[in-house]
Structure formats: structure tokens, C-alpha cells
C-alpha positions as CSV (number, residue, x, y, z in Angstrom):
1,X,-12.6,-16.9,-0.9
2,X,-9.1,-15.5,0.3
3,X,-8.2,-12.0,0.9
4,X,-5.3,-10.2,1.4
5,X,-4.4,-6.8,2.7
6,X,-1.3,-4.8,3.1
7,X,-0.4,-1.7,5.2
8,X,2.7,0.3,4.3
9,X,3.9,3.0,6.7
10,X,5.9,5.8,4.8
11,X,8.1,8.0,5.6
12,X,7.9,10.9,2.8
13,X,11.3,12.8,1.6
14,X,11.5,16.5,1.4
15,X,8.0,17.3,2.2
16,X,6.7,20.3,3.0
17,X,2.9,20.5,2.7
18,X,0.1,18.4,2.3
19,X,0.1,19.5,-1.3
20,X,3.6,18.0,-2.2
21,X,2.5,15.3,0.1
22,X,-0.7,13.9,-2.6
23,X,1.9,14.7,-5.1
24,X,4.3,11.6,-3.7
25,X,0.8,9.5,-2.3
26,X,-1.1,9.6,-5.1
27,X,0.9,8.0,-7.7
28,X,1.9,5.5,-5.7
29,X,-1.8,4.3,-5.2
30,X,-2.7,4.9,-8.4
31,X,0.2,2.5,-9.7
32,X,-1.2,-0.2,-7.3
33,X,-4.6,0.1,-8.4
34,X,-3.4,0.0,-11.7
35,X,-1.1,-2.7,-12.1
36,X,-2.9,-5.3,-9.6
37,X,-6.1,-4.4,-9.6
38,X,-6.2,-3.8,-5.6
39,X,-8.1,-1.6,-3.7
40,X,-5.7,0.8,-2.5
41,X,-6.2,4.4,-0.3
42,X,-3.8,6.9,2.1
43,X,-5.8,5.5,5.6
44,X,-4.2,7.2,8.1
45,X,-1.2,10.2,9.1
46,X,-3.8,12.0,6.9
47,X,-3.1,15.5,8.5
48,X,0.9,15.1,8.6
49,X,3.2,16.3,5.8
50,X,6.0,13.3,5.9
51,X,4.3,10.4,7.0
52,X,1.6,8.1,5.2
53,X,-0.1,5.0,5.8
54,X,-1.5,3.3,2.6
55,X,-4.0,0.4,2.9
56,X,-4.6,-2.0,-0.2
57,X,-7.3,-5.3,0.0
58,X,-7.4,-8.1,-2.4
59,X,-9.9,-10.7,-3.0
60,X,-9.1,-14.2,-5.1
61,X,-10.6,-17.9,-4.9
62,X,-7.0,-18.7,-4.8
63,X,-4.7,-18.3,-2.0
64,X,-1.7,-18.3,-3.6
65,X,-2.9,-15.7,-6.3
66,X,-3.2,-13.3,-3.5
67,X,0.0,-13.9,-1.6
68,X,1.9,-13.5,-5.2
69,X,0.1,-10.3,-5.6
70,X,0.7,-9.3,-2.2
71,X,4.5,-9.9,-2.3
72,X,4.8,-7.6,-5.8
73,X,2.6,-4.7,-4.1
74,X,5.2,-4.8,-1.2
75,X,7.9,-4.9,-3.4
76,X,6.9,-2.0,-5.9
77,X,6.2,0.4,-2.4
78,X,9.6,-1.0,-1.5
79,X,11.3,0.4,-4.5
80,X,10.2,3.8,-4.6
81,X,13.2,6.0,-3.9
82,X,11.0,9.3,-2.8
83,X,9.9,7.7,0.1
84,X,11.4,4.8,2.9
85,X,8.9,1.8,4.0
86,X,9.0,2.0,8.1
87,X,6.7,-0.9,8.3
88,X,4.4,-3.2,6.3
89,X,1.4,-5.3,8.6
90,X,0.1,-8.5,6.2
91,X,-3.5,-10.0,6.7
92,X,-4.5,-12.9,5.0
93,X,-8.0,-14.4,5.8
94,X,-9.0,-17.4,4.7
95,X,-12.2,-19.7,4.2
96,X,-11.2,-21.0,7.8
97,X,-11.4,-18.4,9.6
């Protein structure tokens, strides 16, 4: 058993609440969840209106099936103009550790 997990700190555009805020967050999660099956959730800057940390976790029997998916999540976050990836942390545990 392998799995994976991403963090992606955002900065948000021209935010100004926490309501415009879920309006640029959500979507983005949802997309994840959608098109790789992930478990994906806003886990932290909860209470600030331009910053957000999204957590996502995968789980495969293959290694590589989880970096591949891994790489595509970090590239679809990457590519979203409303908002600029800061930093991504990787985690990969394996049946070795």
C-alpha cells in the first residue's frame, strides 16, 4: 500500500471575505475530488480571506499510480489563474516505512 499526499499553499486574488474566499476554494477541491478521486479539504489559514492551504491524500497498491496522480493534482492547482501556488510539501509513504 502507497500513499501520497499534497499540500498547496495559496495565495488568493482579489479577496475580500471569507465568502468570496469558498467561492475560489471550493471549486478547486471539488475539481480534485472529481477528476482523481483524492481526498481533498481547505486544512488550514481557515480564518484569513487571501490565503489557503489545501490538503489532498491518495491511496494505490501502486507507487507509481500515486506519484502520476500526484504530479497532475499539482499541476491542475498550478494552473489556476485566480490564485498563485506559494508552496507545495509532497509525502509519499511507502510499505517500507
Amino acid at each position: 500500500m502507497y500513499v501520497g499526499t499534497l499540500s498547496f499553499d495559496l495565495l488568493l486574488g482579489d479577496v475580500r471575505s471569507l465568502k468570496e474566499k469558498r467561492s475560489v476554494v471550493r471549486p478547486i477541491v471539488a475539481e480534485l475530488q472529481r477528476k482523481y478521486a483524492v481526498s481533498a479539504a481547505e486544512v488550514d489559514h481557515l480564518d484569513l480571506h487571501r490565503r489557503a492551504l489545501i490538503g489532498l491524500a491518495l491511496v494505490s497498491g501502486d507507487a507509481a499510480h500515486v506519484s502520476d496522480i500526484l504530479d497532475r493534482c499539482e499541476r491542475l492547482v498550478a494552473a489556476r489563474p485566480e490564485v498563485e501556488l506559494l508552496s507545495v510539501r509532497r509525502r509519499f509513504h511507502g510499505e517500507d516505512d
